[in-house]
RODO-2510 file (C-alpha; in nm, 4 decimals, decimal comma):
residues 346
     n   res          X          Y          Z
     1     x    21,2102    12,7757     1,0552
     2     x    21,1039    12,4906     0,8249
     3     x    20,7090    12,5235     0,7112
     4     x    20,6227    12,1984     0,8833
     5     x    20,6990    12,4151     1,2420
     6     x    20,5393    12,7260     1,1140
     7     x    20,2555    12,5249     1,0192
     8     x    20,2191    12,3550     1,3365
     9     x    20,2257    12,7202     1,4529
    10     x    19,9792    12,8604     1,2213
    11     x    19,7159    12,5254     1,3310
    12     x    19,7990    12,6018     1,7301
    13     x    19,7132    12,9797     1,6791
    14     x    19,3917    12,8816     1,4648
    15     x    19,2460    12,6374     1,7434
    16     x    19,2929    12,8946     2,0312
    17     x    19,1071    13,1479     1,8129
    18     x    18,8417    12,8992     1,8042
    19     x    18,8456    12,7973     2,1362
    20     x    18,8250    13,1686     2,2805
    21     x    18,4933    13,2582     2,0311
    22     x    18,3779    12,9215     2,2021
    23     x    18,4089    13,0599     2,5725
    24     x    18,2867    13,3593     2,4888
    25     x    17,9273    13,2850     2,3140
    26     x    17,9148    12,9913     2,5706
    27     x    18,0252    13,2572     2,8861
    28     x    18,2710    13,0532     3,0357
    29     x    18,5063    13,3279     3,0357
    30     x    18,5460    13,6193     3,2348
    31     x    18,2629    13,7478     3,2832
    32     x    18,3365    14,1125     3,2951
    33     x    18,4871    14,0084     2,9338
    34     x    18,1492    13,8767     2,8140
    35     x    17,8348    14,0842     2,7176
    36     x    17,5354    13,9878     2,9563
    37     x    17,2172    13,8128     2,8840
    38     x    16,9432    14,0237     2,9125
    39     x    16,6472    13,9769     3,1149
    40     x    16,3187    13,9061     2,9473
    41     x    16,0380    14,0648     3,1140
    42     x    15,6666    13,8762     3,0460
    43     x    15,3676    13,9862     3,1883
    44     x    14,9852    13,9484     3,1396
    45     x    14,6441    13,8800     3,3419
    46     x    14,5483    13,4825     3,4504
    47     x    14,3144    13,3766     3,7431
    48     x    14,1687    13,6585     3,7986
    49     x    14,4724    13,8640     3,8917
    50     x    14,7957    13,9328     3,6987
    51     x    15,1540    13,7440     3,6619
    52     x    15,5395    13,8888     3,6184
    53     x    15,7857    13,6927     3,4820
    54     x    16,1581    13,7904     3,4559
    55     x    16,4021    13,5707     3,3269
    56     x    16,7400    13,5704     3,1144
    57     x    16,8138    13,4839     2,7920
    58     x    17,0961    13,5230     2,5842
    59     x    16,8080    13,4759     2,2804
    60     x    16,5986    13,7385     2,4443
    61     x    16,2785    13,4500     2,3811
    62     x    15,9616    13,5790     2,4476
    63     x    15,7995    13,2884     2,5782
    64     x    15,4362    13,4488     2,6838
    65     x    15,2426    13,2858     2,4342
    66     x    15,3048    12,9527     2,5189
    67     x    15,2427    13,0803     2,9038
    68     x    14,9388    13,2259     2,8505
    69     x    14,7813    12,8975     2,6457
    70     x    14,9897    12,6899     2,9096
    71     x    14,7589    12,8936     3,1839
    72     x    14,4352    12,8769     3,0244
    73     x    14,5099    12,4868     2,9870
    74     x    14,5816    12,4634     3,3542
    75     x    14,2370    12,6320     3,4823
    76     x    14,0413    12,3576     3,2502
    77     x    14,1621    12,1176     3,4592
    78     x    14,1468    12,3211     3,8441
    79     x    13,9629    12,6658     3,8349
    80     x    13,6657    12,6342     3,9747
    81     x    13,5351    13,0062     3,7982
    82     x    13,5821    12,7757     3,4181
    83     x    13,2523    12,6705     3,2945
    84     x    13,3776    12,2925     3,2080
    85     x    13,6774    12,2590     3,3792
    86     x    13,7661    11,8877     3,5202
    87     x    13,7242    11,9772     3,9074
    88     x    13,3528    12,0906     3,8418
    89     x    13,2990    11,8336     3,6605
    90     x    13,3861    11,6047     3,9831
    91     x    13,2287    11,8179     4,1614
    92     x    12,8507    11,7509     3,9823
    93     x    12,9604    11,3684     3,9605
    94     x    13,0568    11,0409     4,1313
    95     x    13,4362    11,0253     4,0093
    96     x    13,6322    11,1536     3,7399
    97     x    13,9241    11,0043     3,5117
    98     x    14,1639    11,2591     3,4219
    99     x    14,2578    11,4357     3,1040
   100     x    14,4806    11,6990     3,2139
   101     x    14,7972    11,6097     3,3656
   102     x    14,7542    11,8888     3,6016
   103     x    14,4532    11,7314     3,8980
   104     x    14,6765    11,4028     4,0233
   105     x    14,9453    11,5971     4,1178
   106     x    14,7505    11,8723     4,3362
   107     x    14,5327    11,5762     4,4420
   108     x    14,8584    11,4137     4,5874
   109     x    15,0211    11,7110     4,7470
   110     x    14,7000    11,7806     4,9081
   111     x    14,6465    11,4395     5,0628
   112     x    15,0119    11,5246     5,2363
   113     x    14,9646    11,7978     5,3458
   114     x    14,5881    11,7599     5,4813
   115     x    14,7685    11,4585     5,6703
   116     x    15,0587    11,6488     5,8262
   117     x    14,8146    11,9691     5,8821
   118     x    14,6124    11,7280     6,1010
   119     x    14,2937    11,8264     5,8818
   120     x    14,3857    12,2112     5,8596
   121     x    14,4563    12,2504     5,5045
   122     x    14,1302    12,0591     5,3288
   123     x    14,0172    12,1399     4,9742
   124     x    13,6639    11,9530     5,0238
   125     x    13,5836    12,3145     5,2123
   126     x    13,3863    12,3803     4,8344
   127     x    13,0542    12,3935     4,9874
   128     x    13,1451    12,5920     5,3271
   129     x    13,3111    12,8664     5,0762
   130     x    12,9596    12,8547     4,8358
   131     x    12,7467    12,8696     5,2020
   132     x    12,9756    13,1631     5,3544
   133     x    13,0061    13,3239     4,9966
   134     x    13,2640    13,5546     5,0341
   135     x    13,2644    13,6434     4,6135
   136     x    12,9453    13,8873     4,7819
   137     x    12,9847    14,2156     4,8750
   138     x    12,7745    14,1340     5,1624
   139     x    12,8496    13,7824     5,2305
   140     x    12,5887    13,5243     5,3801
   141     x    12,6115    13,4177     5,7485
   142     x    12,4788    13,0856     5,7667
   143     x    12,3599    12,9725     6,1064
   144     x    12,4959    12,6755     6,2861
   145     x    12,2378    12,4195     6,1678
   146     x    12,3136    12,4393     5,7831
   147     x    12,7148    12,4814     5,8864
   148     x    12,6595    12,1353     6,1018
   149     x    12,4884    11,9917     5,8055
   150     x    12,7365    12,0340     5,5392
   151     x    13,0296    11,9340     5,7664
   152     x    12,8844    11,6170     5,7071
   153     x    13,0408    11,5828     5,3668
   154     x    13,3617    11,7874     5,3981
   155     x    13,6787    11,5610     5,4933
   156     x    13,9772    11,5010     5,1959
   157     x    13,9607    11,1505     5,3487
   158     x    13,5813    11,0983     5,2028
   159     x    13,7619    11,0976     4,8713
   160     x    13,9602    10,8398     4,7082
   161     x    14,1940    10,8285     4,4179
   162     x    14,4795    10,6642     4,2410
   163     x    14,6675    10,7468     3,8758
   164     x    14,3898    10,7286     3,6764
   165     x    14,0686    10,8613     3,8672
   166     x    13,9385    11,0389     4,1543
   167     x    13,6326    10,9188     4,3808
   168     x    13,4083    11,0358     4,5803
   169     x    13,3319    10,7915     4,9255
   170     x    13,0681    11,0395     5,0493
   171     x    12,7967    11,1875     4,8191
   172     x    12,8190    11,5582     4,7746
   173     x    13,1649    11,5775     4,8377
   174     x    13,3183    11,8490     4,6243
   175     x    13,7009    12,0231     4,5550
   176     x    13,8196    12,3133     4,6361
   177     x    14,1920    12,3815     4,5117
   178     x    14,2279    12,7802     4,5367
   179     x    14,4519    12,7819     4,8016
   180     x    14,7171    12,5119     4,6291
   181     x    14,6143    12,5706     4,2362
   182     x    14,7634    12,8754     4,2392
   183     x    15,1407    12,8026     4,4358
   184     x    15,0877    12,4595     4,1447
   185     x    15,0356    12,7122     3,8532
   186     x    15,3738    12,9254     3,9289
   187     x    15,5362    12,5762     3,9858
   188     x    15,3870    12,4719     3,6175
   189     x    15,4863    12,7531     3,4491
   190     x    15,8291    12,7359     3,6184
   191     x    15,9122    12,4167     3,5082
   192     x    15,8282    12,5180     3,1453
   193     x    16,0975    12,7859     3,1296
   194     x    16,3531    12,6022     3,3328
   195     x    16,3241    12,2865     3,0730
   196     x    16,4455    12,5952     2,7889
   197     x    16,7846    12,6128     2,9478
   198     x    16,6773    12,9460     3,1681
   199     x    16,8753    12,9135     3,5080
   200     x    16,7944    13,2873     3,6446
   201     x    16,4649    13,3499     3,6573
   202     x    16,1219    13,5035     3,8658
   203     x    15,8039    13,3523     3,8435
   204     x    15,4742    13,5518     4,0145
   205     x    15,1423    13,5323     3,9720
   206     x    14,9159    13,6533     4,2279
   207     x    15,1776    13,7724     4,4720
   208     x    15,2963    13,4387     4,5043
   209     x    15,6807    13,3852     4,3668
   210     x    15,8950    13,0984     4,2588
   211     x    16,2175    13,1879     4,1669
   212     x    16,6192    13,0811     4,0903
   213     x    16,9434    13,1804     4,0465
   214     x    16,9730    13,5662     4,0406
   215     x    16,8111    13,9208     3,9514
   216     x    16,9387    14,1418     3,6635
   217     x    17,1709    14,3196     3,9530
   218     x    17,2769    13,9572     4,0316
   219     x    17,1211    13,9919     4,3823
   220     x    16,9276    13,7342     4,5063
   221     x    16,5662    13,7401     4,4677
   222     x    16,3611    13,9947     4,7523
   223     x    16,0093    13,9385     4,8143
   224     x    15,8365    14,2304     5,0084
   225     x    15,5866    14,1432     5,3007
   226     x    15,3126    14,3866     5,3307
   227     x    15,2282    14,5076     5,6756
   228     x    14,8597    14,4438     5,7948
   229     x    14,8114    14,7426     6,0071
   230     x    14,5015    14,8628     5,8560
   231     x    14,6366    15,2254     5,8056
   232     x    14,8992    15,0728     5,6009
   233     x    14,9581    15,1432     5,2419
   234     x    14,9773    14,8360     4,9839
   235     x    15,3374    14,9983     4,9529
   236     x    15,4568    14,9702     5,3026
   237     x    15,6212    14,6622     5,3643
   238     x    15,6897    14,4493     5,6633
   239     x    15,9754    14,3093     5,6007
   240     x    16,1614    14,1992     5,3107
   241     x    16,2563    13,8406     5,2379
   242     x    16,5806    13,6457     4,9840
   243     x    16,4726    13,3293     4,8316
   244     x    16,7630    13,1109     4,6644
   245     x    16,6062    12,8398     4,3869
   246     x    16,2865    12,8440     4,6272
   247     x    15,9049    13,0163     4,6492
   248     x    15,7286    13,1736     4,8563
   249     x    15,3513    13,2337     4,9301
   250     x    15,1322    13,4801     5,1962
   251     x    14,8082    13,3703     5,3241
   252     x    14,6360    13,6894     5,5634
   253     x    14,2788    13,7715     5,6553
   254     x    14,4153    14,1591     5,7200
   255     x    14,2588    14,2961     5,3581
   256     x    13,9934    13,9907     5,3112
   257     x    13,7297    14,0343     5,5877
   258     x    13,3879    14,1541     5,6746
   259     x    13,2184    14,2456     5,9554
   260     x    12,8954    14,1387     6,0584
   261     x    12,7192    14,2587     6,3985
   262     x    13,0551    14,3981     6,5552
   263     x    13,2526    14,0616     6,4664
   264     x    13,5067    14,0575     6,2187
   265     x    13,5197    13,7649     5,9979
   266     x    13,8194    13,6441     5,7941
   267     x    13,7822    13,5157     5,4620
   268     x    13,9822    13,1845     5,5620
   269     x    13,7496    12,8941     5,6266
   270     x    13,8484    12,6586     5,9339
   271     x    13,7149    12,3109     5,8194
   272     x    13,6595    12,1426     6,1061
   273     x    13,4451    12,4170     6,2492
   274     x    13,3237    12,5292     5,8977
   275     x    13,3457    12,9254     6,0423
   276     x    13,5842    13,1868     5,9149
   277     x    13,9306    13,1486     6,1040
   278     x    13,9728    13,3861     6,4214
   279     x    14,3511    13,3152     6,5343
   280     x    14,6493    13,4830     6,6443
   281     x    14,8550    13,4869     6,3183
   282     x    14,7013    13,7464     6,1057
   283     x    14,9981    13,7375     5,7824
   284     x    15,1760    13,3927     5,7025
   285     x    15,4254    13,3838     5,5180
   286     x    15,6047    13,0641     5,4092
   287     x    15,9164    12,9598     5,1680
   288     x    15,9222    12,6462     5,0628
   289     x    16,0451    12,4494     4,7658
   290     x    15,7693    12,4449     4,5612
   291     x    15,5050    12,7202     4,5891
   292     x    15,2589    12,4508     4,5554
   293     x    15,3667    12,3874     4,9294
   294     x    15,4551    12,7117     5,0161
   295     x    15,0592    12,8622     4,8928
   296     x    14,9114    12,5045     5,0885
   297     x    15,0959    12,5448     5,4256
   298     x    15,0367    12,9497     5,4531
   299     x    14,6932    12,8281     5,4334
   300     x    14,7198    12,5957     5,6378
   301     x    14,8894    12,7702     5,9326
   302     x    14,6110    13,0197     5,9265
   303     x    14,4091    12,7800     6,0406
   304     x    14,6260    12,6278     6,3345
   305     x    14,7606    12,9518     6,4772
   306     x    15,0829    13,0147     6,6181
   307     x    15,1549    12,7578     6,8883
   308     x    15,0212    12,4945     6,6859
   309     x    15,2138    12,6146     6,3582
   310     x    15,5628    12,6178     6,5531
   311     x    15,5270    12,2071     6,6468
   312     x    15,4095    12,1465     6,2624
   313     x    15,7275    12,3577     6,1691
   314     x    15,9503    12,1459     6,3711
   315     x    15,8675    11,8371     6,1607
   316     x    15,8437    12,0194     5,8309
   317     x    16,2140    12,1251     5,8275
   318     x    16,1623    12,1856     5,4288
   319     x    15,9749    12,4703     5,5380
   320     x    16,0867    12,8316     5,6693
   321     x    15,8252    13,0547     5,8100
   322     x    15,7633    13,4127     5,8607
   323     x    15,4412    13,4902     6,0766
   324     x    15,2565    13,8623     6,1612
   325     x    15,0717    13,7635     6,4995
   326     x    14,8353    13,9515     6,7783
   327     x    14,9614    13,8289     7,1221
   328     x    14,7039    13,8786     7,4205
   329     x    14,7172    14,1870     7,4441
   330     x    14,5933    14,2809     7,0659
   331     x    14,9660    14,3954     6,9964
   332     x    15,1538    14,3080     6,6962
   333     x    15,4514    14,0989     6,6861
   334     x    15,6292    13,8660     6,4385
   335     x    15,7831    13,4997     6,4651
   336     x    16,0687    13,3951     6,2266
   337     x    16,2256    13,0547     6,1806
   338     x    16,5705    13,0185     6,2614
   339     x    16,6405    12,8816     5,9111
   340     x    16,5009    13,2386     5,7154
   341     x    16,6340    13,4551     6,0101
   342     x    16,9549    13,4828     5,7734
   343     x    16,7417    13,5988     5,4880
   344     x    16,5044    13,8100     5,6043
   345     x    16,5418    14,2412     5,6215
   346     x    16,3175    14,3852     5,8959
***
């Protein structure tokens, strides 16, 4: 063999070498041949609750630093518990021009979903929540006069806004946006890991979950559903639910209630009445693409109740519901949309 062939040779044998070290740090080979990622496992206390974050890495990144100041960033723009933050500041003023990136999009999603909710999902329910004041152990029962009275002012449609402000059309209107801030936060946070090349990953923060790709098993993601009996343990589930590269949020008066005189009262405010909700469904549970929508609608569908929930559902095919109901006679049963049936463990 002359040494022109054998070093054709010696060059084909040296590329392959370099191609297989290629598939193998970049895992395009068998992957039984590879070494897994490992999962990174984040955790830590925001909102008043507590977050768990599982994602993999082949770098192992800790990324909880920038999630915790990412977090804190978020509530100066839409907790209304921070001193400061940009929807109290609306709140004690005419209009606002935003700073954080954070109130236009929650501002928009709202105005959708208030719309297609037919008023039952409304974040101007601020004052009904500070009249009712369910942060009390004892909370306050206001009578029908002062309930009439601040109805006056609560309506998303007596505020206006477009990319660079937020108005109030009626004086004393005021935000509200714990029950979408939350579902937005996971969404935020979400986002943040995704854009660092993560593609399996579990976002949670206050029992609410966004999530993609697989678990460390390489399962797909299971939420548990808590059951509402009342002799129930927190550890007792109700059914278990797969998401695939969606979220998922639960919205249920079961835990959150008081009772005042012999009547129970939820801690979900209807605001077109402006009383605590007293409906059929007693647990919603809904997946959805964002959990900005899925923490919104749960809300939402709180409100309607069941029959009224199922016709919403039918034109809101982007959403898949799981509901924990009392039919007439005070028994408990469950409704399941035909698009989750396939994911859902009973």
């Amino acid at each position: 063999m002359d040494n022109r062939k054998k070093n054709s040779i010696y060059s084909l044998i040296l590329i392959l070498a370099v191609a297989t070290v290629w598939l193998v740090r970049n895992k395009i080979m068998n992957p039984d041949e590879v070494e897994k990622a490992p999962y990174v496992y984040v955790t830590g206390e925001a909102q008043g609750t507590t977050y768990n974050i599982s994602y993999q890495d082949s770098s192992a990144r800790n990324f909880k630093e920038s999630i915790d100041s990412l977090l804190k960033q978020f509530d100066n723009s839409l907790s209304t518990y921070k001193e400061g933050s940009e929807i109290l500041r609306f709140n004690e003023n005419d209009s606002f021009q935003f700073d954080l990136p954070y109130f236009l999009p929650v501002l928009k999603a709202s105005k959708e979903i208030y719309s297609a909710s037919q008023g039952a999902f409304d974040p101007t329910v601020y004052p009904l929540m500070q009249a009712w004041n369910f942060k009390k152990e004892v909370p306050s029962i206001p009578d029908s006069a002062e309930i009439n009275e601040i109805l006056k002012y609560v309506g998303f449609n007596k505020i206006t806004f477009d990319e660079k402000q937020v108005k109030k059309a009626v004086d004393r209107v005021s935000l509200d946006f714990n029950a979408i801030a939350q579902g937005y936060s996971i969404d935020v946070v979400f986002d943040f890991i995704i854009d660092k090349g993560i593609g399996n990953l579990m976002v949670e923060l206050g029992g609410e979950v966004r999530a993609k790709g697989v678990n460390e098993n390489g399962d797909a993601w299971a939420i548990g559903i808590d059951n509402p009996k009342p002799e129930a343990s927190k550890a007792q589930r109700m059914a278990i639910i797969k998401i695939h590269n969606q979220a998922i949020s639960t919205s249920g008066n079961y835990r959150n209630f008081f009772v005042h005189e012999g009547v129970k009262y939820g801690h979900t405010i209807n605001p077109k009445t402006g009383f605590p909700v007293q409906r059929d469904i007693i647990s919603a549970t809904i997946v959805a693409p964002t959990c900005m929508e899925a923490d919104a609608w749960s809300t939402a569908f709180m409100v309607t109740g069941l029959e009224d929930a199922k016709k919403i559902l039918a034109e809101q095919t982007q959403l898949s519901a799981f509901f924990i109901y009392e039919n007439e006679e005070g028994e408990m049963e469950t409704y399941v949309t035909d698009n989750l049936a396939s994911n859902i463990l009973m």
